[in-house]
VODO-709910 format. One record per residue: residue in one letter; x, y, z of N, C-alpha, C in turn. Coordinates in steps of 0.001 Angstrom, whole numbers, padded with zeros to 6 digits. Layout:
{aa:A; npx:X; npy:Y; npz:Z; capx:X; capy:Y; capz:Z; cpx:X; cpy:Y; cpz:Z}
...
***
This chain:
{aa:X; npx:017108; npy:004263; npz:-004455; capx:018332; capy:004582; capz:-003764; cpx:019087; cpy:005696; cpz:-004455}
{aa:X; npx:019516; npy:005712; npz:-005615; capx:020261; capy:006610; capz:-007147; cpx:021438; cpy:006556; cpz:-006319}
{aa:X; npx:021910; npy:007472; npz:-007477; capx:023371; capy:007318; capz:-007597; cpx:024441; cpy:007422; cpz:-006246}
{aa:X; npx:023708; npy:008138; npz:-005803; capx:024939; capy:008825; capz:-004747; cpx:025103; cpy:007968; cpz:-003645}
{aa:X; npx:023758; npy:007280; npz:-003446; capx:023874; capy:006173; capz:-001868; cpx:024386; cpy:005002; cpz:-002841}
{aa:X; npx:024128; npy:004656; npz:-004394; capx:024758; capy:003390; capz:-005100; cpx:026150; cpy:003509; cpz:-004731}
{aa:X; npx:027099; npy:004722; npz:-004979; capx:028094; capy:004856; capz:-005000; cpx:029067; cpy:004765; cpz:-003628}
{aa:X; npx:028566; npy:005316; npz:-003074; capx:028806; capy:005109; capz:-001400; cpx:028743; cpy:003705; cpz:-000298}
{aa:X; npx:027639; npy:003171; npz:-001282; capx:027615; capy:001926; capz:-000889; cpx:028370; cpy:000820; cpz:-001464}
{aa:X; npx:028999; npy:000819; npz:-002726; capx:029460; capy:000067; capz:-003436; cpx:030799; cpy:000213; cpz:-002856}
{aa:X; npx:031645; npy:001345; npz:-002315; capx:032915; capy:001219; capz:-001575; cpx:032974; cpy:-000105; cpz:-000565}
{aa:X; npx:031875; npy:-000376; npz:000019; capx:031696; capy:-001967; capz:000493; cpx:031731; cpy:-003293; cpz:-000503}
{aa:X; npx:032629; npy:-004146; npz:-000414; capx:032559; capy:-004858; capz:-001245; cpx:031316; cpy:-005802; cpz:-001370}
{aa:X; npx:030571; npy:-005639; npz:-000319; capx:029355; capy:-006372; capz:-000081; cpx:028163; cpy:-005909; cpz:-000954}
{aa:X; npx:028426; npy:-004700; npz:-001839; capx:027421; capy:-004327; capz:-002416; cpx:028111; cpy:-004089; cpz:-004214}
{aa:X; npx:026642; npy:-004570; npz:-004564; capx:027416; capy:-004317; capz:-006208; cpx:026251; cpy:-004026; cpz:-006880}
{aa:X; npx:026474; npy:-003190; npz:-008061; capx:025505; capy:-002691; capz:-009082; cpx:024902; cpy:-003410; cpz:-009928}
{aa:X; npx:023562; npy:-004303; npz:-009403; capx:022862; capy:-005034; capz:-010911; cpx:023059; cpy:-005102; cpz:-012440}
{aa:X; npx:023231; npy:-005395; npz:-013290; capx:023284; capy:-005349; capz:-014346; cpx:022087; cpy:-004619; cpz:-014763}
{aa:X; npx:021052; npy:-005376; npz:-014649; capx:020299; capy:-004672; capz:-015627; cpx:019410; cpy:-003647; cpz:-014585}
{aa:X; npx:019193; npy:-003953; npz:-013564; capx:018544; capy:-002992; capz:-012771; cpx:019182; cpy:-001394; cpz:-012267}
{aa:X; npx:020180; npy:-001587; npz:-012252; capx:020905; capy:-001102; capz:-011513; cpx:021084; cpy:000618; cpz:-011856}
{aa:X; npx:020671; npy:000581; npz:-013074; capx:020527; capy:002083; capz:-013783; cpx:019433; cpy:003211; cpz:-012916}
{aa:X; npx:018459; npy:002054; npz:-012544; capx:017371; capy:002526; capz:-011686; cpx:017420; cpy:002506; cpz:-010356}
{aa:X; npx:018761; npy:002439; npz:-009678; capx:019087; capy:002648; capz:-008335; cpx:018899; cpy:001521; cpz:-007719}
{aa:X; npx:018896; npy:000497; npz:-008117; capx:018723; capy:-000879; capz:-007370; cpx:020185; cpy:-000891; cpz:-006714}
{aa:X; npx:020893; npy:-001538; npz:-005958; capx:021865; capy:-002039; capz:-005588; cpx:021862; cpy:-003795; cpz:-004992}
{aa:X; npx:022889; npy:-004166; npz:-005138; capx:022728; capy:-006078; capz:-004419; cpx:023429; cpy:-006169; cpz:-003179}
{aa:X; npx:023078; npy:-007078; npz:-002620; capx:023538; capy:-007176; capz:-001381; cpx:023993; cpy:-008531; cpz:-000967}
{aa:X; npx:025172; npy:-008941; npz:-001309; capx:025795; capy:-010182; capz:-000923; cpx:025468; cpy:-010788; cpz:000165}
{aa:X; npx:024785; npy:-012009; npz:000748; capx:024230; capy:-012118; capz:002232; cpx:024459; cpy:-013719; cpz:002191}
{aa:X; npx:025612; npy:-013642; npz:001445; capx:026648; capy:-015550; capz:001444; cpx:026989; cpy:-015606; cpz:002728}
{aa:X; npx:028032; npy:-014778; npz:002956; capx:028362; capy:-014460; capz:004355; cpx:027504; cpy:-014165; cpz:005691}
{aa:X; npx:028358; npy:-014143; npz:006770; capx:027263; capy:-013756; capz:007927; cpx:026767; cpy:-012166; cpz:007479}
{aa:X; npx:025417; npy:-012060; npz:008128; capx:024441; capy:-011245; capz:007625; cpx:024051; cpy:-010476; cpz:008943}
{aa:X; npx:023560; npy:-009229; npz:008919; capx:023614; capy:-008612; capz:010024; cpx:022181; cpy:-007552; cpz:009451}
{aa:X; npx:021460; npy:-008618; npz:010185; capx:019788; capy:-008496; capz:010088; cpx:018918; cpy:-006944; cpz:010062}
{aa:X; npx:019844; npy:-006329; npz:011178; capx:019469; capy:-005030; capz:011350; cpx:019645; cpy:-004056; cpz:010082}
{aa:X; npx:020863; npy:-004510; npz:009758; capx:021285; capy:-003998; capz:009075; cpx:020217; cpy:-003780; cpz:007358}
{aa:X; npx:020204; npy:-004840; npz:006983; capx:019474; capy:-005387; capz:005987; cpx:017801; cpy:-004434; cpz:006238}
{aa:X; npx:017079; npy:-004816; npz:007588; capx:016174; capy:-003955; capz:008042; cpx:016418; cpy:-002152; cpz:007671}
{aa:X; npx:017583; npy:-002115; npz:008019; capx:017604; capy:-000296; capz:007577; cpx:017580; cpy:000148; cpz:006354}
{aa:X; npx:018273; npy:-000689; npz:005651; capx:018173; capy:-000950; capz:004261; cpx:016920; cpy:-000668; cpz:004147}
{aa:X; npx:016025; npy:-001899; npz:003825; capx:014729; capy:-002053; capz:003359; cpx:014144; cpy:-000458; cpz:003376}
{aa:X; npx:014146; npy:-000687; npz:004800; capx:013084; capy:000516; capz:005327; cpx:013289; cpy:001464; cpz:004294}
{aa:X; npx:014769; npy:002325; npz:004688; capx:015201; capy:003216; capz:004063; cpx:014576; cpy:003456; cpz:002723}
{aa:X; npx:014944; npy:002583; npz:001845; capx:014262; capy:002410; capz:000215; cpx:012904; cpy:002670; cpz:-000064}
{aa:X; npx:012341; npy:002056; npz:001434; capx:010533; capy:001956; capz:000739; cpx:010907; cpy:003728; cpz:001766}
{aa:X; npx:010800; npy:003949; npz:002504; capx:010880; capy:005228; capz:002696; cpx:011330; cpy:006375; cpz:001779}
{aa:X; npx:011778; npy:006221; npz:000899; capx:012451; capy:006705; capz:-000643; cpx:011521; cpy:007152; cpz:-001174}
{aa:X; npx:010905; npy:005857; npz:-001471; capx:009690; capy:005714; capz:-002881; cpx:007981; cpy:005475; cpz:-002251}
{aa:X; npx:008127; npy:005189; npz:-000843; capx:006259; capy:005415; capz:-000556; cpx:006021; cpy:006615; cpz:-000954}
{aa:X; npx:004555; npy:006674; npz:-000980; capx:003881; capy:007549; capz:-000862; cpx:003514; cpy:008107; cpz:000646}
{aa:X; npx:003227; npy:009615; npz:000747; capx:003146; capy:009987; capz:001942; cpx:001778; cpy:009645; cpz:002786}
{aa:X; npx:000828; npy:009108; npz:001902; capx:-000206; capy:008327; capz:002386; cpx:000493; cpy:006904; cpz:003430}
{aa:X; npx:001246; npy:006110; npz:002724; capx:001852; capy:005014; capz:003134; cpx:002518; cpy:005018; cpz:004120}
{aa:X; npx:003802; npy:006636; npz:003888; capx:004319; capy:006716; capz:005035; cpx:003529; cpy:007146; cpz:006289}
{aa:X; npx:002786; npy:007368; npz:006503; capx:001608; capy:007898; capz:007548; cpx:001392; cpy:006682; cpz:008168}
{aa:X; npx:000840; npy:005873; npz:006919; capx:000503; capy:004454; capz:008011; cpx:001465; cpy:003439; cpz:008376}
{aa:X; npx:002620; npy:003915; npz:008002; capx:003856; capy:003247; capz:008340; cpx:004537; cpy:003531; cpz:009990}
{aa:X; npx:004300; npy:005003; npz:009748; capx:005198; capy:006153; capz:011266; cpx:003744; cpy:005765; cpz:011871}
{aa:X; npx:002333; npy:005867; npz:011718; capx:001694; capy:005635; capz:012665; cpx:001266; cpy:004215; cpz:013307}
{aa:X; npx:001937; npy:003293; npz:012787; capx:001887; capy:001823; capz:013409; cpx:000388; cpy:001067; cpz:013048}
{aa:X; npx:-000365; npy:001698; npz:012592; capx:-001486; capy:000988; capz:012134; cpx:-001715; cpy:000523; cpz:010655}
{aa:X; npx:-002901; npy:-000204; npz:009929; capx:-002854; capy:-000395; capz:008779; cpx:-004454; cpy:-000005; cpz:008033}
***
């Protein structure tokens, strides 16, 4: 994720900086409360879209495995 989406995201109180991970762009995601699935989904994606490889992303955008 790094710094700049950590930071942007942390203006939500729903998100907070790991302790120990967190140097490495991890962020947390409070999901005590109601949770908004999609949401969480864009997330994910987003991240592994970050850090795949463009091999991965290929078989990701092309729907097969």
């Amino acid at each position: 994720m790094g710094p700049d989406l950590q930071a942007t995201l942390t203006d939500d109180p729903r998100f907070q900086i790991p302790a120990y991970t967190g140097q490495n762009g991890w962020i947390r995601l409070d999901i005590e409360d109601a949770v908004n699935w999609k949401e969480v989904e864009a997330l994910i994606l987003g991240s592994y879209e970050h850090f795949a490889l463009k091999r991965m992303l290929s078989v990701l955008h092309s729907g097969t495995s």
